[in-house]
N, C-alpha and C positions, 0 to 999 in steps of 0.2 A: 291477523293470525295467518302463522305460512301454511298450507297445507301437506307441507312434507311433514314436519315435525312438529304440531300445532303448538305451537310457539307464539307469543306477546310479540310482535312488530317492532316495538318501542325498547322492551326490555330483553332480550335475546337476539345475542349478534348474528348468530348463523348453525347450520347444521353441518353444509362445506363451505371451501373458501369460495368467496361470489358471490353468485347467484343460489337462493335456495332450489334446491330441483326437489321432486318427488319423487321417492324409492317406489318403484312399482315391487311389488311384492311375488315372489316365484308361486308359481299357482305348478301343478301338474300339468295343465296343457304347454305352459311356459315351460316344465321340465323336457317333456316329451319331444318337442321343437327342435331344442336345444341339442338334444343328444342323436333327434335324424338329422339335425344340419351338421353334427360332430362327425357322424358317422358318415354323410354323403360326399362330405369335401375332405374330409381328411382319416384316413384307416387304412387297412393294410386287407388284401383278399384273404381268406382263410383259403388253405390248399382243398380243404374235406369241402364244404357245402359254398364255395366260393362268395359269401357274403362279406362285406367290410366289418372291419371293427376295428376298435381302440383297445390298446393292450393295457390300459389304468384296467377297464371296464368290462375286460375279460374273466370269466369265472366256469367251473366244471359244468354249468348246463347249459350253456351259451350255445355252443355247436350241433344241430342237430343233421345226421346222417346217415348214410348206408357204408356199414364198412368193405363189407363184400359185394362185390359188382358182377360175380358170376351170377348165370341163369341157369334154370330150368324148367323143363317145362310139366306144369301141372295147372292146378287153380289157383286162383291168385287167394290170399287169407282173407283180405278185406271184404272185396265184391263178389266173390264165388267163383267168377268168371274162368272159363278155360281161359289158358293163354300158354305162350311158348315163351316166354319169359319172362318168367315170375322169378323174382330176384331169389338167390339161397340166403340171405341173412333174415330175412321176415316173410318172405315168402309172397309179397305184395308185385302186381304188377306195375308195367312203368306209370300207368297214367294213375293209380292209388297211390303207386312212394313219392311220386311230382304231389300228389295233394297232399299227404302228410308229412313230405318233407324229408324227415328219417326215422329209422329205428333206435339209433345210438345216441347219447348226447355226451358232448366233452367239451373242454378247452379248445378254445381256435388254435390254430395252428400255424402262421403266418407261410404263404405262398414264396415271399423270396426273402430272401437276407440282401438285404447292403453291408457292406465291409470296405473298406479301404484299403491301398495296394501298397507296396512301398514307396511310391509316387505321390500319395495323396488324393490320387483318383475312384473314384467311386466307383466300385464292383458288383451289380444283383446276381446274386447266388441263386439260384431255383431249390426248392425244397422240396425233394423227391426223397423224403423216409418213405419208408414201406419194406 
């Protein structure tokens, strides 16, 4: 009996050509793996919260950030805290919007463009909307 496709020995030729192999089966941890090794070796930086990603696997709550980077000074929302720079879009200060990250969530936004020139030569464009 093969263990890939429990299959008779005698009376079934194969499941591939060859050798039978076992299909290991996609578990969630196997997913997971999968898409931090997609994401560490190969992605583009987002220009808003500089994380990598894949633009298949890009979607509207993927990006989270501060759109407004101006301060002021008051209490921070989160931890009460006086501070002198408490951001104006949530009102959080730096070391509460480092731990949550951001107020806003969207689509990534890719940091550069490549293009090619009339030469054929490859161009990175900087993506400074705003």
């Amino acid at each position: 009996m093969h263990p890939c496709c429990h299959q008779c020995t005698n009376c079934f030729v194969g499941c591939q050509y060859g050798k039978h192999f076992p299909r290991r089966r996609m578990t969630l941890r196997r997913a997971v793996r999968k898409l931090q090794m997609t994401w560490a070796l190969g992605g583009i930086p987002c220009r808003r919260c500089n994380r990598k990603y894949v633009e298949k696997l890009n979607h509207d709550k993927l990006c989270l950030y501060h759109p407004d980077k101006s301060v002021t000074v008051g209490h921070c929302a989160i931890c009460k805290q006086f501070t002198r720079s408490a951001l104006d879009c949530c009102g959080a200060c730096p070391t509460c919007a480092e731990m949550m990250g951001g107020c806003t969530t969207s689509r990534h936004e890719p940091l550069y463009f490549d293009m090619l020139n009339s030469s054929g030569e490859v161009i990175r464009i900087m993506n400074n909307a705003d």
